[in-house]
Backbone bond lengths (Angstrom), bond angles and torsions (degrees), N, CA, C in turn:
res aa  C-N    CA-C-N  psi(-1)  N-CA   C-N-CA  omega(-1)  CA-C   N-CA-C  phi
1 X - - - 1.441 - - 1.519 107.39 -
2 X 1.263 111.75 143.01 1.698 116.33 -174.63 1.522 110.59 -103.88
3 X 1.337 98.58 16.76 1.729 90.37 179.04 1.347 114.93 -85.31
4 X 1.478 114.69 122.18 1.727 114.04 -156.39 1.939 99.33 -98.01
5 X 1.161 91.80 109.34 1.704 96.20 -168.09 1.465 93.68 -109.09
6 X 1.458 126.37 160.49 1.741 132.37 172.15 1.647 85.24 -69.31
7 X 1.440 112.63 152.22 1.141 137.70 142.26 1.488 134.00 -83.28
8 X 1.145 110.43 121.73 1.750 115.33 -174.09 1.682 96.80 -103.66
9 X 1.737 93.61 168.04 1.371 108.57 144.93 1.346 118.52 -140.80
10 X 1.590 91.85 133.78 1.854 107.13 -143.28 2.103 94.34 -133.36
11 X 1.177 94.95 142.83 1.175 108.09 175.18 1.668 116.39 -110.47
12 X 1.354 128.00 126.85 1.252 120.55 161.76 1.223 143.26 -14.86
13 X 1.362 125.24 -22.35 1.148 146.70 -171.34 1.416 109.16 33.25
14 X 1.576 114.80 -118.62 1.340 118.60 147.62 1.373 136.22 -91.71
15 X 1.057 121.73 53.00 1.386 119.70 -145.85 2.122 82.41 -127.39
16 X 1.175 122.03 111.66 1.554 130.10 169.82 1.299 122.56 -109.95
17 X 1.646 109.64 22.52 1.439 112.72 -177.87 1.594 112.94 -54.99
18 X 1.164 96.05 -35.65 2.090 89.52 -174.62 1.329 90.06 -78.46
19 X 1.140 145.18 -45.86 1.688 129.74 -151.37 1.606 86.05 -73.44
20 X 1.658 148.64 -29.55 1.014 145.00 174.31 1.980 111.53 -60.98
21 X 1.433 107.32 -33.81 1.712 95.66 -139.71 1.762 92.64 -138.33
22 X 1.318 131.61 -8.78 1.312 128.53 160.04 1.783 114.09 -97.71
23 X 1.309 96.53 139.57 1.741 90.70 178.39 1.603 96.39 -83.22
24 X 1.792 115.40 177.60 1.265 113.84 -167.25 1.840 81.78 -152.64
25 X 1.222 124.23 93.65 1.345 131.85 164.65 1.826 121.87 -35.11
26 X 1.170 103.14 -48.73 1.478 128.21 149.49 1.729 115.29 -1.02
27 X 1.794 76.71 -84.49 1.731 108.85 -174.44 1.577 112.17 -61.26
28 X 1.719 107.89 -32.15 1.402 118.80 -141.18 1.401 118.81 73.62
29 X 1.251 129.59 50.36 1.443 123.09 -161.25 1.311 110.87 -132.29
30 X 1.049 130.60 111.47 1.746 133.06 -156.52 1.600 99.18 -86.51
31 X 1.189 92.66 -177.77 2.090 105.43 -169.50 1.625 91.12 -71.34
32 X 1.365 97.78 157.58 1.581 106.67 166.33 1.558 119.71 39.49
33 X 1.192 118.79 49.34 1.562 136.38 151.91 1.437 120.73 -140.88
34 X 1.071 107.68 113.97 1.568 112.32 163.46 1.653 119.52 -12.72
35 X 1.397 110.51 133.95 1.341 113.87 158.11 1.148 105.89 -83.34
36 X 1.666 104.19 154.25 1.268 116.11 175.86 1.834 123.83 -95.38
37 X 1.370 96.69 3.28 1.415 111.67 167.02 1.793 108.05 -96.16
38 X 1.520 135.62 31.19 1.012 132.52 -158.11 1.191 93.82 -113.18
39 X 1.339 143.42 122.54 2.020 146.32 -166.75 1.610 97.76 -93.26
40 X 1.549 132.14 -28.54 1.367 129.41 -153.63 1.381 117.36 101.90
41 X 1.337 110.19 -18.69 2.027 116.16 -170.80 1.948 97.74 -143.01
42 X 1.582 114.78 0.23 1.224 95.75 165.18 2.056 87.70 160.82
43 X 1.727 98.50 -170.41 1.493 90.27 -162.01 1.994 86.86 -92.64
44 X 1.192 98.64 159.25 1.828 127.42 176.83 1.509 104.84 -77.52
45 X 1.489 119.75 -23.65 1.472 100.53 173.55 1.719 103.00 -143.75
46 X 1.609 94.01 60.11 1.279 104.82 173.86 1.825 136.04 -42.61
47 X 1.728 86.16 -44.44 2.220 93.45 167.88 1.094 116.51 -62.95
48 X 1.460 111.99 -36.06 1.478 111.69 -149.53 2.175 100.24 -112.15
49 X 1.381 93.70 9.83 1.532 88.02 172.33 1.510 147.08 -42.77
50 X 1.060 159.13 135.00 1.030 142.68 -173.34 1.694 124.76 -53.31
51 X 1.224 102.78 138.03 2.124 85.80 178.14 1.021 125.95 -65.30
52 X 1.471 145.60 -10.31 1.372 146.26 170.94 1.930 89.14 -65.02
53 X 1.599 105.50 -49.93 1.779 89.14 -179.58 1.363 122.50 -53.50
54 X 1.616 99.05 -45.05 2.084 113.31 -170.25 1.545 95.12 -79.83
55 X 1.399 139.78 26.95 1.649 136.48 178.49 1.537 102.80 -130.60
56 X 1.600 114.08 -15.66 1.210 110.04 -173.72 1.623 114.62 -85.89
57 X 1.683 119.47 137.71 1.114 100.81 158.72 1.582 99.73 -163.12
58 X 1.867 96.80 122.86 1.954 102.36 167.82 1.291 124.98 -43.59
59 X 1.490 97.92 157.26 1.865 70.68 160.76 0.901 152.74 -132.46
60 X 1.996 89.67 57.89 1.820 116.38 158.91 1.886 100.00 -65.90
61 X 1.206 109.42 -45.31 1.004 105.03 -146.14 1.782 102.80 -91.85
62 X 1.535 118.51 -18.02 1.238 103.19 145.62 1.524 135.10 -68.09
63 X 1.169 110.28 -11.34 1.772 123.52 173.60 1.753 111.47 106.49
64 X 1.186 87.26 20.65 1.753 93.55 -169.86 1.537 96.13 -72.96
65 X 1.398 131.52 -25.90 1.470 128.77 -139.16 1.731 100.91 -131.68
66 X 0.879 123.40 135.33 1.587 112.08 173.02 1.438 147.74 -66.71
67 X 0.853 129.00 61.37 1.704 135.16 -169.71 1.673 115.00 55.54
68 X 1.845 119.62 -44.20 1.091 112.42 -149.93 1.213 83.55 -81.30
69 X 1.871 136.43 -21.21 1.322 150.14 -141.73 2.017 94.22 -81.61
70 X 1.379 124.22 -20.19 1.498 116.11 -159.70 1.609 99.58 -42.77
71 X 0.936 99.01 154.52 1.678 115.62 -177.07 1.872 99.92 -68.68
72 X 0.916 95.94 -54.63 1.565 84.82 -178.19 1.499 144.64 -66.41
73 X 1.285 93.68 -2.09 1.633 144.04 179.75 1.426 115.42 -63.22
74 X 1.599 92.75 -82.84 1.892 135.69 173.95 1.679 95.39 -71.74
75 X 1.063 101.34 -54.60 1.653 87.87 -168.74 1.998 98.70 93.69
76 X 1.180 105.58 15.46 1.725 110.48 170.66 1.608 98.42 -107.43
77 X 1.249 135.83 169.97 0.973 159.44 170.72 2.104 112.53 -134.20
78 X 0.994 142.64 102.40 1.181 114.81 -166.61 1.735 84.33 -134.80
79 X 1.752 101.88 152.92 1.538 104.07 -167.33 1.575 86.64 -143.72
80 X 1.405 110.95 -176.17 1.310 142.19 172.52 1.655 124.49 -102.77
81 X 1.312 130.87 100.60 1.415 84.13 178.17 1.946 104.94 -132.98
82 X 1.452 102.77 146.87 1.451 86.22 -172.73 1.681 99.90 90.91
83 X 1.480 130.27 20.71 1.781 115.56 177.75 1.403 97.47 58.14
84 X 1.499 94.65 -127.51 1.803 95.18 -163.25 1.695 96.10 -103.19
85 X 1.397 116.18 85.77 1.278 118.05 -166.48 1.759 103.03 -130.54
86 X 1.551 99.00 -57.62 2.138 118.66 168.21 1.437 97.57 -139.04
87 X 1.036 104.43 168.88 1.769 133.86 163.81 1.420 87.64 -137.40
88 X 1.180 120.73 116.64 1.277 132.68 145.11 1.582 118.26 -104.42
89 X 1.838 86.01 140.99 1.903 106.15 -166.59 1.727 102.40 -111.50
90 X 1.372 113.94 104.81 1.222 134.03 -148.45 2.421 92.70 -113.99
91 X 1.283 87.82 100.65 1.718 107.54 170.89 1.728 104.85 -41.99
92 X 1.080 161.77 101.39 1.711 137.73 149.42 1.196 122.81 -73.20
93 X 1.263 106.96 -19.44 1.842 121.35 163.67 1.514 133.83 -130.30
94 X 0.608 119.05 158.78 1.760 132.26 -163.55 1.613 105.24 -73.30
95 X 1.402 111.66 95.22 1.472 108.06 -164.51 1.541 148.49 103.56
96 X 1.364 81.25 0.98 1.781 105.48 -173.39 1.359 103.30 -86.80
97 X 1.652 125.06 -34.60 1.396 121.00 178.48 1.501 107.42 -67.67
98 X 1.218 129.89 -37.58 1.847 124.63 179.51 1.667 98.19 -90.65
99 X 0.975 115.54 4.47 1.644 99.59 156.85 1.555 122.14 -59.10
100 X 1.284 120.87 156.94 1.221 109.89 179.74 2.251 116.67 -77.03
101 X 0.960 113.68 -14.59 1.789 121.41 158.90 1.630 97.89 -73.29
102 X 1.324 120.10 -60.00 1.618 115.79 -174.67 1.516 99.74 -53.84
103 X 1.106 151.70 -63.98 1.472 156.13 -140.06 1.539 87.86 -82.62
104 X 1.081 114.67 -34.43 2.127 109.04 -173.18 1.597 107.57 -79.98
105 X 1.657 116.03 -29.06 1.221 104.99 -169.44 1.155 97.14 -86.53
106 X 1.329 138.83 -6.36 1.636 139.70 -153.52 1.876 93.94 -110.44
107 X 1.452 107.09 -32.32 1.195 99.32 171.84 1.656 127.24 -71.34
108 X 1.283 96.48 -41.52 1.765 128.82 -174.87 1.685 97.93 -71.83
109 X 1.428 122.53 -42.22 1.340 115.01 178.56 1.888 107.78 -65.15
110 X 1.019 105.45 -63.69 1.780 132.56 -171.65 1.417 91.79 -50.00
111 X 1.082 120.02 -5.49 1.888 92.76 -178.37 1.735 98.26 -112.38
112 X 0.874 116.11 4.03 1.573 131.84 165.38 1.716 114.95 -81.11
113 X 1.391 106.92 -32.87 1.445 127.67 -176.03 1.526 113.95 -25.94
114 X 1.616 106.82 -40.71 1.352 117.53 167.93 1.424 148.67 -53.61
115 X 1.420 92.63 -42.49 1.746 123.97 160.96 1.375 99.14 -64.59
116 X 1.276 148.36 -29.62 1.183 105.32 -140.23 2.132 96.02 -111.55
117 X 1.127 145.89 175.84 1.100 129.91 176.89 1.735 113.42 -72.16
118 X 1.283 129.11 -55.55 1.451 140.07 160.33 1.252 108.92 -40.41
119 X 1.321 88.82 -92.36 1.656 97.82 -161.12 1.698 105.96 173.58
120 X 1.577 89.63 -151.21 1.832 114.12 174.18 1.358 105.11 -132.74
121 X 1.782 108.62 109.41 1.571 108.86 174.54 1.946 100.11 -88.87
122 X 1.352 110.33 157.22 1.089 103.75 -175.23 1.572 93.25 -142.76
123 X 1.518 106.59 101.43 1.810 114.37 -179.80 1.188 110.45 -101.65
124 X 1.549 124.17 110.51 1.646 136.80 166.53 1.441 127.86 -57.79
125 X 1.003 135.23 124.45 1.339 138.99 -165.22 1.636 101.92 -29.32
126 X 1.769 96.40 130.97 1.491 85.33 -173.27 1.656 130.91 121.56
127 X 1.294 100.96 -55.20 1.763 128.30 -166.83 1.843 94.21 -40.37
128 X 1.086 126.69 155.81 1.112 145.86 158.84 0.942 105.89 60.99
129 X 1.643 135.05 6.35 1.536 110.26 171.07 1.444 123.75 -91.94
130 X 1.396 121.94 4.82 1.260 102.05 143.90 1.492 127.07 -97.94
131 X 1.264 100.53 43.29 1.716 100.80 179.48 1.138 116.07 -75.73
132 X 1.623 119.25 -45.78 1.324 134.18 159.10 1.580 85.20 88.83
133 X 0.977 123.77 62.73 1.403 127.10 168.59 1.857 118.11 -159.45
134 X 1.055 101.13 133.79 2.098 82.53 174.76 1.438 111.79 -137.86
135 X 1.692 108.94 60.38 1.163 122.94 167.62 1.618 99.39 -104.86
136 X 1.050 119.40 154.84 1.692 160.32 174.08 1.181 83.26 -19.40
137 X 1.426 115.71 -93.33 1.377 124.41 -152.85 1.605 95.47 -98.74
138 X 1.662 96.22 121.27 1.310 112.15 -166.03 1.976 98.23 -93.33
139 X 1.033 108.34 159.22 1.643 124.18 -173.50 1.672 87.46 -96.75
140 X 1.167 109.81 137.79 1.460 121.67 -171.21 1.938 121.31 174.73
141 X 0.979 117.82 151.71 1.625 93.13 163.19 1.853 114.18 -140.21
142 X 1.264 83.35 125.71 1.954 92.20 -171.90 1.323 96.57 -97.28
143 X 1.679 111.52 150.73 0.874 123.22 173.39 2.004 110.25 -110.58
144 X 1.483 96.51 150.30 1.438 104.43 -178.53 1.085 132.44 -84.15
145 X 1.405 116.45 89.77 1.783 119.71 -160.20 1.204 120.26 -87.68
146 X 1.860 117.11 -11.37 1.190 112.55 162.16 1.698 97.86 -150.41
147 X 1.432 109.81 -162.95 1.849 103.49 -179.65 1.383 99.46 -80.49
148 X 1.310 97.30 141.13 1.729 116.32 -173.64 1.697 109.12 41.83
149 X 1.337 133.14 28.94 1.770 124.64 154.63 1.257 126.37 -105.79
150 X 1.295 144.83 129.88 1.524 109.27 -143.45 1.737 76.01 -148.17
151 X 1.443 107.69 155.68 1.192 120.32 -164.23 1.238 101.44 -120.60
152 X 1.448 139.10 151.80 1.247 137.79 -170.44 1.820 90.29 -113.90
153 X 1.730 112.42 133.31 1.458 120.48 -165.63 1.529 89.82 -115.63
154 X 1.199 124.35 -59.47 1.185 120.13 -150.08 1.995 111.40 168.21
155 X 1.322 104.25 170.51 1.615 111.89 -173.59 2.043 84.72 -78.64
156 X 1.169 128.24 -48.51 1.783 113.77 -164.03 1.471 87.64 -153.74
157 X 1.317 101.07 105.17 1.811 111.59 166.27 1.829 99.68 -124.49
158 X 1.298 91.55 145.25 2.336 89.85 176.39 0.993 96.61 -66.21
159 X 1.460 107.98 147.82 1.549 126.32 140.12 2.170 99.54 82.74
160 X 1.700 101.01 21.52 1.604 96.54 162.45 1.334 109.75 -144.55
161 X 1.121 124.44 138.14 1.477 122.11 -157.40 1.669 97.96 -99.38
162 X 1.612 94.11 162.65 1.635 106.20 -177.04 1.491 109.82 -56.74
163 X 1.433 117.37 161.97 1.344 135.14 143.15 1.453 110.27 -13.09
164 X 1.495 139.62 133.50 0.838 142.37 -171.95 1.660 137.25 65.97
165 X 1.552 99.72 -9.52 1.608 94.45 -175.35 1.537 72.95 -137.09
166 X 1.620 100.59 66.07 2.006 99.89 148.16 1.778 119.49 -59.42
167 X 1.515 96.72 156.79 1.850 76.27 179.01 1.192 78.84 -116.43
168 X 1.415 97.33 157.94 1.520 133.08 -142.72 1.841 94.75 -141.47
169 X 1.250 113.57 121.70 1.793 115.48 151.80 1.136 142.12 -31.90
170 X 1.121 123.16 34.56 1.639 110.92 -173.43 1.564 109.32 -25.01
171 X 1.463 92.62 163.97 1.910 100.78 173.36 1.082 127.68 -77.41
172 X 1.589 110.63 -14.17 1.430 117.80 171.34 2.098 108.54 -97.45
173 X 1.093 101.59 11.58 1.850 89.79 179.42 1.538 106.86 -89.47
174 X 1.131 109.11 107.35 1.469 115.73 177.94 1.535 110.40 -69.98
175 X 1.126 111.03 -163.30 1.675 119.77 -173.72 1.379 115.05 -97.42
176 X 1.745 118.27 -6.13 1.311 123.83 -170.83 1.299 90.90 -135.22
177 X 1.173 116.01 -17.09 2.017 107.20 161.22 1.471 129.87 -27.37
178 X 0.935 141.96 128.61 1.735 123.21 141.82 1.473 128.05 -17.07
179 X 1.302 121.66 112.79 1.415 129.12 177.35 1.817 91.71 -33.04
180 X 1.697 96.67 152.34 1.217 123.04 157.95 1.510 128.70 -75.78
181 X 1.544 100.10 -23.28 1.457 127.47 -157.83 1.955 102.32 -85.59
182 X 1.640 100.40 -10.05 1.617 99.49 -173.06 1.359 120.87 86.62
183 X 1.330 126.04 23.66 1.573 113.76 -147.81 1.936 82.26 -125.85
184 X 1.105 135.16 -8.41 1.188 120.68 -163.90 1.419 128.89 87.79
185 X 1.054 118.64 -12.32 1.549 112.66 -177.95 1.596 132.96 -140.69
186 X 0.945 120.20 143.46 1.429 105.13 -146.82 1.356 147.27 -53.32
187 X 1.205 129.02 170.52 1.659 110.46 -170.80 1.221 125.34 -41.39
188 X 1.183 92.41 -49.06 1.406 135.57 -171.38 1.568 118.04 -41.44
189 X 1.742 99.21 -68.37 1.585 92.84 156.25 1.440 119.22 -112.80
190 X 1.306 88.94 39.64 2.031 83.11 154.73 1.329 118.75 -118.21
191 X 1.246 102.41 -98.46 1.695 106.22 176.07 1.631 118.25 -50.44
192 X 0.826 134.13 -40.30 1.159 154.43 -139.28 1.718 102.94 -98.26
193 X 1.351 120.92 -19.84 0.824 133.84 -162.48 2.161 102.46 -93.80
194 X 1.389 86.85 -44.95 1.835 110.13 179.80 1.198 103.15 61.21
């Protein structure tokens, strides 16, 4: 991503949004449940944490994001994954993405969508915990609400395809074409519509 932001060095403080909203294979600890090493003001076995914890870092807390942005704040969580591969925009509370700060960072992120090789995943409070899985690449299917921003729907919704086979625009799909997405109906009011 080419967005040239100051760099800080920032400490967690109190801020436990990831021990809330990333799973940690480690622990056994699935997406979106509390760790049980979490005190209220920081983690209980902070030295001896697992390395997926001591490897993780948002990027409030790399300095990518501006102070008012802390995850625990906004109630966003937003990460990197893959370098310039996704930014995924991760919900920690019920409503923070249609807030008016949630709707700016989702706007302000998504227009970057282009730069980046992936895209912009955008996970709503919630996403993947019934996946029952806590590998990397989670089983899920997002839908494409704009070029390269992709919305997380659900484990099996009609008419949106799994993880990995996003549909994508070719240069020849016109506006009265057949969806890309497989669904039968036109660009126009399908994908295209978001």
């Amino acid at each position: 991503m080419s967005v040239h932001l100051p760099m800080f060095a920032r400490a967690c403080g109190g801020c436990e949004e990831c021990c809330r909203v990333i799973g940690v294979a480690e622990l056994s600890k699935s997406f979106h449940t509390p760790c049980l090493h979490q005190t209220g003001t920081g983690c209980g076995v902070y030295a001896e944490r697992p390395a997926d914890c001591k490897d993780y870092r948002c990027l409030w807390l790399q300095g990518q994001l501006p102070e008012e942005l802390r995850p625990d704040r906004c109630g966003i969580l937003v990460d990197a994954e893959g370098g310039d591969e996704w930014l995924v925009i991760q919900e920690c509370r019920p409503g923070a993405l249609s807030s008016p700060v949630g709707c700016e960072i989702v706007r302000q992120l998504s227009s970057h969508a282009g730069e980046l090789r992936g895209g912009v995943k955008i996970d709503p409070h919630g996403a993947h915990r019934q996946s029952g899985t806590l590998e990397q690449h989670l089983p899920g299917q997002y839908q494409e609400i704009a070029p390269k921003v992709f919305l997380y729907r659900g484990l099996h919704q009609p008419g949106i395809l799994p993880t990995g086979k996003q549909p994508t625009r070719g240069l020849g799909t016109g506006r009265n074409n057949r969806c890309p997405c497989g669904s039968g109906r036109k660009y126009k009011l399908c994908c295209r519509r978001g």
